[in-house]
TILO-759918 format. One record per atom (N, C-alpha, C, CB): x, y, z; residue in one letter; atom name. Coordinates in nm, 2 decimals. Glycine has a CB too. Example, Ala and Ser with C-alpha at 12.3 -4.5 7.8 and 13.67 -1.06 7.14 Angstrom:
x, y, z, rest, atom
1.32, -0.57, 0.78, a, N
1.23, -0.45, 0.78, a, CA
1.32, -0.33, 0.78, a, C
1.13, -0.45, 0.90, a, CB
1.28, -0.22, 0.71, s, N
1.37, -0.11, 0.71, s, CA
1.29, 0.00, 0.79, s, C
1.41, -0.06, 0.57, s, CB
//
This chain:
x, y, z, rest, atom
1.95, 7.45, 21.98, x, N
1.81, 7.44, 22.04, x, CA
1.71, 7.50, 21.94, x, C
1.80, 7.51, 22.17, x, CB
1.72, 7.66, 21.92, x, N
1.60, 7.69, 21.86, x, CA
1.67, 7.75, 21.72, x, C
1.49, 7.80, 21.96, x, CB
1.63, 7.72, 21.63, x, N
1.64, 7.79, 21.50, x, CA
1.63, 7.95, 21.52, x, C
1.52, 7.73, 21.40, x, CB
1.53, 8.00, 21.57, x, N
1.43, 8.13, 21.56, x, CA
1.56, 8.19, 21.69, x, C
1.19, 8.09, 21.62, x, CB
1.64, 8.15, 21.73, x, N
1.79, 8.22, 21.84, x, CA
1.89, 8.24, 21.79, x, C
1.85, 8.12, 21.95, x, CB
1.92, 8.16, 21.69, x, N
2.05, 8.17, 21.61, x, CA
2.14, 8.08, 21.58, x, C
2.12, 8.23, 21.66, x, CB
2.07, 7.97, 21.62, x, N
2.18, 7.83, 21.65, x, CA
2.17, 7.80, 21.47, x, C
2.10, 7.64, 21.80, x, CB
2.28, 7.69, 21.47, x, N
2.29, 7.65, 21.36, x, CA
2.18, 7.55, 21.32, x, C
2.41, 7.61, 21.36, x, CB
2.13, 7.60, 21.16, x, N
2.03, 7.46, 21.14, x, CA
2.12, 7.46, 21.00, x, C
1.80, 7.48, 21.14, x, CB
2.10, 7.32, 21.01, x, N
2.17, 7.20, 20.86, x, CA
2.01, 7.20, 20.75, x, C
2.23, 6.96, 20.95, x, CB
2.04, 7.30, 20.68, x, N
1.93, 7.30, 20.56, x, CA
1.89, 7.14, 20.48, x, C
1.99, 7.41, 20.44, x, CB
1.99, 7.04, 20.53, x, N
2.01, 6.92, 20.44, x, CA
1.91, 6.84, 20.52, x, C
2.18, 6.84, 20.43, x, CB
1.84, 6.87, 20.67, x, N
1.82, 6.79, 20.71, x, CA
1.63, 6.79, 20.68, x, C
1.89, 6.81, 20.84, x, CB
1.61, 6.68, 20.72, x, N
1.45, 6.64, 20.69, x, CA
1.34, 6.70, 20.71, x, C
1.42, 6.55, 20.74, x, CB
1.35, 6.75, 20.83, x, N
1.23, 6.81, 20.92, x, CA
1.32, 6.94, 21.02, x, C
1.13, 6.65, 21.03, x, CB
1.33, 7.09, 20.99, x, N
1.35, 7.19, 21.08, x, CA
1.23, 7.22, 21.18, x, C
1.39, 7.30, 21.00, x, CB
1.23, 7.25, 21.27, x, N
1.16, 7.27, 21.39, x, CA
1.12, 7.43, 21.38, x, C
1.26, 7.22, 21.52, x, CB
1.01, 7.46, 21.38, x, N
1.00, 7.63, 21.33, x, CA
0.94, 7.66, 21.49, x, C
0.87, 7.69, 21.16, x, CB
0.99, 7.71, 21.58, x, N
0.94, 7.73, 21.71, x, CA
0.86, 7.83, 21.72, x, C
1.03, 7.76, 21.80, x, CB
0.90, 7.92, 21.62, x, N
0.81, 8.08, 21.67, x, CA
0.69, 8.06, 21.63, x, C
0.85, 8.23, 21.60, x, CB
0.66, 7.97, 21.47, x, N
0.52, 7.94, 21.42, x, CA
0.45, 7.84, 21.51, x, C
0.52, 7.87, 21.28, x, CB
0.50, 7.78, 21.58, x, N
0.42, 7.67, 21.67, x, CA
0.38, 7.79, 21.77, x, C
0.51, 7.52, 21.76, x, CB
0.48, 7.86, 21.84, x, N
0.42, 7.91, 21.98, x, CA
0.34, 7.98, 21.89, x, C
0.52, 8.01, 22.11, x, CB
0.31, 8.08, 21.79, x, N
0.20, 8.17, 21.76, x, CA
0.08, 8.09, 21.73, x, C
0.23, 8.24, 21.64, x, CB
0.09, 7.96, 21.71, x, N
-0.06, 7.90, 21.66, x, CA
-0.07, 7.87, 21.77, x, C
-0.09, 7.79, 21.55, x, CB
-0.01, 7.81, 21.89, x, N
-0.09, 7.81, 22.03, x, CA
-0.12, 7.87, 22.06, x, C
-0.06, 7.79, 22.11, x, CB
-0.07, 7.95, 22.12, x, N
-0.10, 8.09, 22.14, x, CA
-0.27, 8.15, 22.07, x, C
0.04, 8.17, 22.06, x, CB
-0.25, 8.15, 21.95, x, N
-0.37, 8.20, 21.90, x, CA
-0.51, 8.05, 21.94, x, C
-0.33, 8.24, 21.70, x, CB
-0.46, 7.93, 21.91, x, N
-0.55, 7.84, 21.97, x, CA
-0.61, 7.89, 22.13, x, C
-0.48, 7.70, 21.97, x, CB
-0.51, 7.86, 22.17, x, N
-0.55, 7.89, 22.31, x, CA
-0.64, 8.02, 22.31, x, C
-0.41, 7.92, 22.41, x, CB
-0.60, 8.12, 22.29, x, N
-0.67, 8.25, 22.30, x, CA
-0.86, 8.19, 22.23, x, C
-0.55, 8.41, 22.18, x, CB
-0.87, 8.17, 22.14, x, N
-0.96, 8.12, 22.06, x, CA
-1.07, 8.05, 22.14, x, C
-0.88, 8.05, 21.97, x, CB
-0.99, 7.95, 22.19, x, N
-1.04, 7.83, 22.29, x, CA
-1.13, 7.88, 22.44, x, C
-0.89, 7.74, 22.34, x, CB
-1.02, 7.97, 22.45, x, N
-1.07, 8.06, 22.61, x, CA
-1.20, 8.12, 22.57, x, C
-0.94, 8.20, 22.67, x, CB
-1.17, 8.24, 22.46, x, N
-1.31, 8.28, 22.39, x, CA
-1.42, 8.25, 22.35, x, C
-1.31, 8.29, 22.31, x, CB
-1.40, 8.14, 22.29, x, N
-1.56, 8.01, 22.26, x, CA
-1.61, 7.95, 22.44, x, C
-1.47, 7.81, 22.13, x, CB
-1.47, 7.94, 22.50, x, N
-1.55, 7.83, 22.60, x, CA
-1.62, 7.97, 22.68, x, C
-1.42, 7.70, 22.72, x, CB
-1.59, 8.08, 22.69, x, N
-1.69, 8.16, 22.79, x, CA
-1.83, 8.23, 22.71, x, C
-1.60, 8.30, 22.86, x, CB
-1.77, 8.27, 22.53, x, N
-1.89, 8.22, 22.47, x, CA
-2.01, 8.13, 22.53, x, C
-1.83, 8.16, 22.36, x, CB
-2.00, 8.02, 22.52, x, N
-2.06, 7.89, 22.57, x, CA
-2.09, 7.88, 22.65, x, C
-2.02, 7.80, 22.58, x, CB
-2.03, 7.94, 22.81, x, N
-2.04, 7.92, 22.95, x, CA
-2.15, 8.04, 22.93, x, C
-1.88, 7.94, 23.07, x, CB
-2.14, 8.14, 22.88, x, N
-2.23, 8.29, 22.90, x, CA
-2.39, 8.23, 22.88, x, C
-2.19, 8.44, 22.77, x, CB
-2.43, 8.13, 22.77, x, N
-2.54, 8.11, 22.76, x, CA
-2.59, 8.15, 22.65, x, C
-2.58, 8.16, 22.85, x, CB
-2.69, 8.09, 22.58, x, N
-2.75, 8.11, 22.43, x, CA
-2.88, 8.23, 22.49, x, C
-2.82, 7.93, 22.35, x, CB
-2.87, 8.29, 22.57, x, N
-2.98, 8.38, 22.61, x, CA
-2.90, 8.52, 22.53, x, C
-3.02, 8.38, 22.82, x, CB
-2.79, 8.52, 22.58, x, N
-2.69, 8.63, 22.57, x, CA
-2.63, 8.62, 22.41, x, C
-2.55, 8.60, 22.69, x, CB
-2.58, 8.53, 22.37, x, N
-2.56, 8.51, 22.24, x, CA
-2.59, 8.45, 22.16, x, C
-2.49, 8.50, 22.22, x, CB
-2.62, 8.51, 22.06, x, N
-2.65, 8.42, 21.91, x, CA
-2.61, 8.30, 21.89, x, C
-2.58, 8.48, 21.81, x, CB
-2.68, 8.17, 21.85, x, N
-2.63, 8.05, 21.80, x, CA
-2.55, 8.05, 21.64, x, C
-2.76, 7.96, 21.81, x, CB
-2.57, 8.23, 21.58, x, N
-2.51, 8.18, 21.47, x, CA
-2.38, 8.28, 21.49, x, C
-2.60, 8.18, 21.32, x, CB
-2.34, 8.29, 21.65, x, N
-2.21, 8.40, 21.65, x, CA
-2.10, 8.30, 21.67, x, C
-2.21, 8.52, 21.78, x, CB
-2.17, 8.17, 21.74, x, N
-2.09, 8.10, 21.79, x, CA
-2.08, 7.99, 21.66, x, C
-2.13, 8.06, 21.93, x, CB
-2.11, 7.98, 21.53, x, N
-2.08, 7.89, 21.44, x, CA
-1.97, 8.03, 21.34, x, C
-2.24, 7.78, 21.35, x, CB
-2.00, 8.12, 21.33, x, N
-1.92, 8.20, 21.28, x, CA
-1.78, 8.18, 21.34, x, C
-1.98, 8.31, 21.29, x, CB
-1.76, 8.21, 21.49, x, N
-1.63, 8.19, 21.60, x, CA
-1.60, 8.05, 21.53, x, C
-1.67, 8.20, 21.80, x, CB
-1.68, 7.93, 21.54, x, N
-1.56, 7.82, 21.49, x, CA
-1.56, 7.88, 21.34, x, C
-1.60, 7.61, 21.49, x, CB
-1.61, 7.90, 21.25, x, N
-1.55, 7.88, 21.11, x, CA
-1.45, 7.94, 21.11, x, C
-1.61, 7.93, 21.00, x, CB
-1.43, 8.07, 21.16, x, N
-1.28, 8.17, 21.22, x, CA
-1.17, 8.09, 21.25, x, C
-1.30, 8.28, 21.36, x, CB
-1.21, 8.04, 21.32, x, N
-1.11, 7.92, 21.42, x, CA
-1.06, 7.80, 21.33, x, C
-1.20, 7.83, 21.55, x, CB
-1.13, 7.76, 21.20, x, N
-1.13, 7.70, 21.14, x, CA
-0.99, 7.71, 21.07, x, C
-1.23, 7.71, 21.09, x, CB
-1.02, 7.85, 20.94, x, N
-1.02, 7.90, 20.87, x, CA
-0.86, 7.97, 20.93, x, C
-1.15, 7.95, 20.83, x, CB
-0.82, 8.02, 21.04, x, N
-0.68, 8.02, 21.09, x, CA
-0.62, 7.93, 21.07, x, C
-0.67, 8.03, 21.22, x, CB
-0.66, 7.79, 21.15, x, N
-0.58, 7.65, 21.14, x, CA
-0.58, 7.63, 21.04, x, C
-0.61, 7.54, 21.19, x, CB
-0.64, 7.66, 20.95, x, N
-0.63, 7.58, 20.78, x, CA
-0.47, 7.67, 20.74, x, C
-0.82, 7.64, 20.63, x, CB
-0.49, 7.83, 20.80, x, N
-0.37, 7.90, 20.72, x, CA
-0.23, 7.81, 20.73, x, C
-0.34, 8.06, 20.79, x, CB
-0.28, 7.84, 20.94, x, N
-0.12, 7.79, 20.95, x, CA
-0.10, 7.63, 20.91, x, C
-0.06, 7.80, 21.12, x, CB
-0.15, 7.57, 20.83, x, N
-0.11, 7.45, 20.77, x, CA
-0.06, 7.45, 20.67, x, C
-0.20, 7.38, 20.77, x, CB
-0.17, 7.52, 20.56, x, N
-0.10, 7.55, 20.44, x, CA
0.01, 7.63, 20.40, x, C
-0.18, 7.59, 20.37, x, CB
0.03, 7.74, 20.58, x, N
0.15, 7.80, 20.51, x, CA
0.29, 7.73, 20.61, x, C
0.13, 8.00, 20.53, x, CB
0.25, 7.60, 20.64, x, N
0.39, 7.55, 20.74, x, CA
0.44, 7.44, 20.58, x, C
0.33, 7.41, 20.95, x, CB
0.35, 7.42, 20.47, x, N
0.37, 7.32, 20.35, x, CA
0.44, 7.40, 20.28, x, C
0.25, 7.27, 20.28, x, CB
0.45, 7.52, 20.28, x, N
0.56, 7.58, 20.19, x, CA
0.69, 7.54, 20.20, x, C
0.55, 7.71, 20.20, x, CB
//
């Protein structure tokens, strides 16, 4: 089932399944997502319009990691 448990993975094969890096980038999406959207719900009275382009570049700039580091 999961690599990241103990089961056997065949190094020969094409594509391994890395479970723990997926649940962590959800995980951090999600968390991220929740953040911005009450950001947003709170109102531009309360916050900055440039807190909330900073929050995506962050958000950005995560997803870019876990991409470039799933290509290794």
């Amino acid at each position: 089932c999961c690599p990241s448990l103990g089961a056997d993975v065949n190094p020969d094969a094409d594509f391994v399944y890395d479970y723990e890096t997926l649940r962590l980038g959800g995980l951090i999406f999600a968390g991220v997502l929740v953040f911005l959207s009450f950001i947003l719900l709170a109102g531009k009275s309360t916050v900055p319009s440039y807190f909330v382009y900073v929050c995506i570049l962050c958000l950005y700039k995560i997803l870019r990691a876990f991409q470039l580091r799933g290509k290794e």
